[in-house]
N, C-alpha and C positions, 0 to 999 in steps of 0.2 A: 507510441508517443504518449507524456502526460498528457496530452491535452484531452484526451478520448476521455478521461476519468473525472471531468469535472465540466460545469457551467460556470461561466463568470457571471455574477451581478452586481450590479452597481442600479441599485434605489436611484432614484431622483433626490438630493441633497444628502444622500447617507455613503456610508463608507463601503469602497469596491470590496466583494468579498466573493465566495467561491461555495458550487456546491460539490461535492464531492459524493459518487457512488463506490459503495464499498461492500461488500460480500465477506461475511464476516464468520467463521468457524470457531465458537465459542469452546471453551475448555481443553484447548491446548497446553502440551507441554509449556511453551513461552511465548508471549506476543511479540509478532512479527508478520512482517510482508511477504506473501510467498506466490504474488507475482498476477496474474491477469486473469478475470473472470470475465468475459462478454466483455463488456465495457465499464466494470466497474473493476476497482483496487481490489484484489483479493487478501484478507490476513486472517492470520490465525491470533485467536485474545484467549489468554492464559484462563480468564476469569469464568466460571460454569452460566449457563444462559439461567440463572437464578433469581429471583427479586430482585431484574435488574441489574445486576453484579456485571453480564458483560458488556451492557449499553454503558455504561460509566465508562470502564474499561476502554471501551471504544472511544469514545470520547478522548479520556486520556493519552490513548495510544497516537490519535488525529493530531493531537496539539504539539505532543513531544517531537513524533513526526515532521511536523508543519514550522517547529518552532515559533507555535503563540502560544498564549494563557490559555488555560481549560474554562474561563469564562466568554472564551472569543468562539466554543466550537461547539453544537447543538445537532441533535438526531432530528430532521425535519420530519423522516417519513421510515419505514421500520422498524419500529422500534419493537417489533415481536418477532420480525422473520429477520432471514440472512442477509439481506441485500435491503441495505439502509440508502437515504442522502442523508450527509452530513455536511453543514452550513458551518461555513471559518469566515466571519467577518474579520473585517479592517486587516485583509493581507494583501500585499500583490500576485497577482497569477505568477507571475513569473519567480516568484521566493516558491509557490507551490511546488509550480512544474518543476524545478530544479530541484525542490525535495525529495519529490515524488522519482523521479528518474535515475537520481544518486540509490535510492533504496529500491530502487526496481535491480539496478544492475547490481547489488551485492547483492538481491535475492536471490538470482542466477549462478551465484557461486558458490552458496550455500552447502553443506554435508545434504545428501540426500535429497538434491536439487535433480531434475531431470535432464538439466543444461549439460551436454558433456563435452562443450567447446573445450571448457576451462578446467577439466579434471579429469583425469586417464586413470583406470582401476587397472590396476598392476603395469601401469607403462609411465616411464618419468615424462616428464614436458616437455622434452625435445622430441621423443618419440610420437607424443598428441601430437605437437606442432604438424609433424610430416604426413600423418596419416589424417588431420581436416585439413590438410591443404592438396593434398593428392585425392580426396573423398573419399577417400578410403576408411576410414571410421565410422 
């Protein structure tokens, strides 16, 4: 569930907003979500762990994800290792967890995802279908 990957806050007079743990594999081929570390969001960021390059990066990736502004989302804690919080004020938890959940399930469908509900190597989809429903797969 999204909820595992994140604290709600809500300040006293300020805007509810969200921290989010994230696990983060700098200089990847392309950024993207590729699914569950402990309890934080696992992704891969295109950008090299260089002066910085994939804490931006990261950043960017939170926002687009999240759909807010990259001025709404900040590295709290991490900012040298893999396993960041990252702070998205002024959102609702529930625009997250829906984001977050939408991009969790295409990351299980992915090329070269370990998911093999949803993809049979040399067998069509009707044949998957039979054999995870008999366990036979």
């Amino acid at each position: 569930m999204a909820d595992d990957f994140f604290d709600v806050e809500s300040p006293s007079g300020g805007a509810v907003g969200i921290v989010l743990r994230v696990r983060v594999q700098p200089g990847a081929g392309r950024s993207s979500v590729t699914g569950r570390y402990g309890d934080a969001l696992a992704v891969k960021i295109a950008a090299p762990p260089i002066g910085g390059r994939a804490n931006s990066q990261c950043v960017e990736f939170v926002a687009d994800l999240l759909g807010v502004r990259k001025s709404q989302v900040e590295i709290v804690s991490g900012e040298k290792g893999r396993l960041k919080r990252v702070r998205v004020v002024d959102i609702d938890p529930e625009q997250a967890r829906g984001a977050i959940e939408r991009e969790l399930r295409s990351a299980t469908v992915r090329p070269g995802s370990h998911d093999h509900t949803d993809r049979a190597v040399g067998r069509d989809s009707e044949t998957a279908d039979v054999l995870l429903a008999t366990g036979a797969w």
